[in-house]
N, C-alpha and C positions, 0 to 999 in steps of 0.2 A: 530401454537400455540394451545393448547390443556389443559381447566380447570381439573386438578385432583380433585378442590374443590375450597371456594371462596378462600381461601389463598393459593392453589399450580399449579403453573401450570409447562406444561412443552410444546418444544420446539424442533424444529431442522429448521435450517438455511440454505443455499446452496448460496455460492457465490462467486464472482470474486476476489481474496483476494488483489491482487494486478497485475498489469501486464505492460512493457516497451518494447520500442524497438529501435534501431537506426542505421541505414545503412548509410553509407559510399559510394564512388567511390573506386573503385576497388585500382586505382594507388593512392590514397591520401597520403601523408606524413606520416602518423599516424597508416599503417596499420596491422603496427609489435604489437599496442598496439588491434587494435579492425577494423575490416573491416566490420561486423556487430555484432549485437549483440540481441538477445532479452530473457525475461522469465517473465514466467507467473507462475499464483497459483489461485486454485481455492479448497475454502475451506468448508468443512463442518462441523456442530456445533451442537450436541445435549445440551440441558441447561435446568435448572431448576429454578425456582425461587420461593420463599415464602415471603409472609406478616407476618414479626414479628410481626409488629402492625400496628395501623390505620394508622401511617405516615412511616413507614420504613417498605422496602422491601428490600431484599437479591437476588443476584443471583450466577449462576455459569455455565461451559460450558466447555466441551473439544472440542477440534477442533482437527481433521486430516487435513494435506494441501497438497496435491496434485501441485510440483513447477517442470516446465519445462522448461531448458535453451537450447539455440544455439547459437553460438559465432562463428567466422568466424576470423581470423588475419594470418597474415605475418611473418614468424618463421625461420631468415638464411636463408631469400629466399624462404620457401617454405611455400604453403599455407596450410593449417591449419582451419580443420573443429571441430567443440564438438556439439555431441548434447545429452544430461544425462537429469535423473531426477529422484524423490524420493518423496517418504509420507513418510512428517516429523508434530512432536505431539506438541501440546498448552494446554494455557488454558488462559478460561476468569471467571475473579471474580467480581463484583459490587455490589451497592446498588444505592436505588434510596428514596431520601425522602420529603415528601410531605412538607412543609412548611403550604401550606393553601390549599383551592379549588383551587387556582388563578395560585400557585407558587410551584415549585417543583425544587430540586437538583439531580444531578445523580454522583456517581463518580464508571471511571471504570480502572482496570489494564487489560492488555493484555498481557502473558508472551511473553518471545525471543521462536525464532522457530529457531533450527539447522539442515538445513537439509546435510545430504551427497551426491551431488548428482554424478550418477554412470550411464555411458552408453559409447558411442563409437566416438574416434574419426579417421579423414577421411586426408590422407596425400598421393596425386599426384595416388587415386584412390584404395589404401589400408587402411584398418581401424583396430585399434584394443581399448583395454580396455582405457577409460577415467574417469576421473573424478573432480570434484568442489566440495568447500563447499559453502554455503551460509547460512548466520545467519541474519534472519526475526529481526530487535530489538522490544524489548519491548516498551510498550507505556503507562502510566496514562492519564486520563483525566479527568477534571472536568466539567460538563456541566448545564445547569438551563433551564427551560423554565416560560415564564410568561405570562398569561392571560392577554391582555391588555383593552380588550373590549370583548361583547360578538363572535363577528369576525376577532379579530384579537389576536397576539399570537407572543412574542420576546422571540428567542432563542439564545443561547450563546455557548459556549465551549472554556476552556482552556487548553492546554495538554502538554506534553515535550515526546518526543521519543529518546530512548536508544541509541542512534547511537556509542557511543565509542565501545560499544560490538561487530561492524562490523570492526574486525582490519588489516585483509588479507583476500584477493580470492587466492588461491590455486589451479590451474588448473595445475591437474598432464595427462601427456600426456604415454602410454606403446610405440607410436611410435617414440615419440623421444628418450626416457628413461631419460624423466628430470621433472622437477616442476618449471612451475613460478608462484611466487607470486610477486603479486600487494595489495603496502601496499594503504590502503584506508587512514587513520590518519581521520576517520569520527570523532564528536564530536556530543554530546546531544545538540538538537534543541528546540525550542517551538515551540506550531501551538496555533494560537488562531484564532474564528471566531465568526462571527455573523448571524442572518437570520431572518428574517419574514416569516409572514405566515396571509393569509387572506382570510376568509371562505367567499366564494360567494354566496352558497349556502348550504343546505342538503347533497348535492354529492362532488362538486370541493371544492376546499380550493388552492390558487395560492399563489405560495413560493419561495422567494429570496435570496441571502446568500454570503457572502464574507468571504475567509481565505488567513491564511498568516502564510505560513510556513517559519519557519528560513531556512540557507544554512545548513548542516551538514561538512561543509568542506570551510579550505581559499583556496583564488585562487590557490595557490601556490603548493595546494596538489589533485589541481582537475584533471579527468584523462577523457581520452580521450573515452572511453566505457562509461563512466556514469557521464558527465557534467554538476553536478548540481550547483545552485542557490538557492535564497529565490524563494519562489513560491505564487503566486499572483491568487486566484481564483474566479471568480466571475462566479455563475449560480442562473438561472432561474428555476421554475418546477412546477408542478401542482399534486395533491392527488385527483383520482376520486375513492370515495366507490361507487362500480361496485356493490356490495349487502350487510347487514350486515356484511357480515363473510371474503370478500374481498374487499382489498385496490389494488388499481393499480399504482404507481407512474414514472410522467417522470420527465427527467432534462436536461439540456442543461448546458453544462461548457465552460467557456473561460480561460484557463490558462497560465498566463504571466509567463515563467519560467527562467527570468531573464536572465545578457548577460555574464554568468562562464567565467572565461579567462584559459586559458591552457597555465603553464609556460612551457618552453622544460627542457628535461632531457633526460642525455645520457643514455648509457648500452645497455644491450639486449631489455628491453622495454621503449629504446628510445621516445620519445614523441615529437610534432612539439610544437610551441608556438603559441598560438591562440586565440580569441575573439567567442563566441558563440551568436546569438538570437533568442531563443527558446522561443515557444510558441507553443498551442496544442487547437482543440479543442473537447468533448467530448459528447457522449449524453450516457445516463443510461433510463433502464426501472428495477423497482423490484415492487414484486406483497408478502403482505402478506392475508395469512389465516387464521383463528379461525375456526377449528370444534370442 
């Protein structure tokens, strides 16, 4: 982050945008649908922001995403590699406004991110052109923070994500010379949470926080590569200013990721019928700057 003046600053970001993964046993029932799978995205954000006035500020942001996929399944017997990927374009817009010294509001949009992604896939030791789509949804959120004491500090957020926007995966293959899609039937979710935060001192400040994401999907239409649930998070974390100009933060996550059931279904991507108990745990570190 970087002052142009007291009212403009400006910004670039670098980060994990999102990222999954899940493997399988080789011979599993299910491996015509996914025998692994994973993708990641790692995005970067220059942004700007201005003070309209003493209580409201503006901001804004393009983001490039950088999304990498590899999938693995069972295709008429035979196996079946993809691994593609693509820099696909965003953007983010907000405002943030101050209510008092104490209390502050934020609300932010995130657009949908489409990417194409394009690279090779790999069948009994020959590979040729492959490809996916994958469409990131959009998100709003409302969020507040509030003063509670000189050391302590209640924060909130409310948001809903895009998900009908994610309607089919499309993985077209040049070596079989076909396309399957997998309809997703996702649906718009809410995420709400809460968090503290409690300055020990000058340097540390030690920080708490619970969220609760809805499912995007009924059982009924949950699939076997990407098994989700409501999602249940609870972490921990601490903010050491390392000097003026640098913040250092860690976190530790525990995430209860609910127990999806998998109905069966016939055809080419057959599916088994099945109970899932997913749970995950996470640590994060990010570090900001001011010169």
């Amino acid at each position: 982050m970087h002052s142009l003046s007291d009212d403009l600053k400006v910004g670039v970001s670098l980060m994990v945008h999102y990222g999954n993964s899940i493997d399988y046993a080789d011979d599993w029932a299910g491996a015509n649908v996914a025998k692994s799978a994973s993708m990641e995205s790692i995005q970067v954000q220059p942004s700007v922001a201005y003070r309209v006035t003493d209580s409201l500020s503006l901001g804004a942001g393009i983001n490039a995403n950088y999304i990498k996929a590899e999938q693995e399944l069972t295709v008429m017997g035979q196996d079946l590699g993809l691994d593609a990927d693509d820099v696909a374009y965003g953007w983010t817009a907000g405002a943030t406004w101050d209510l008092n010294q104490s209390n502050r509001l934020g609300l932010v949009y995130r657009s949908e991110v489409n990417a194409d992604l394009e690279g090779d896939d790999s069948l009994n030791g020959t590979s040729d052109y492959a490809s996916l789509n994958w469409d990131n949804p959009a998100t709003v959120m409302l969020s507040g923070y509030h003063q509670v004491s000189d050391n302590s500090a209640f924060v909130w957020d409310v948001g809903r994500v895009l998900y009908s926007s994610f309607e089919t995966t499309t993985i077209y293959s040049e070596l079989l010379g076909m396309e399957l899609d997998i309809d997703r039937h996702w649906q718009d979710a809410n995420r709400y949470a809460v968090g503290w935060e409690y300055a020990l001192n000058s340097d540390w400040t030690l920080q708490t926080g619970f969220s609760l994401d809805e499912s995007p999907l009924d059982d009924q239409h949950c699939s076997a590569d990407m098994p989700l649930d409501e999602i249940k998070r609870y972490t921990i974390g601490a903010l050491y200013r390392a000097t003026p100009e640098l913040d250092v933060a860690f976190g530790l996550e525990y995430a209860d990721l609910g127990t999806p059931s998998v109905a069966h279904e016939s055809g080419l991507l057959a599916r088994p019928a099945g109970e899932y108990n997913n749970s995950a745990v996470a640590g994060a570190v990010s570090m900001n700057y001011k010169f």
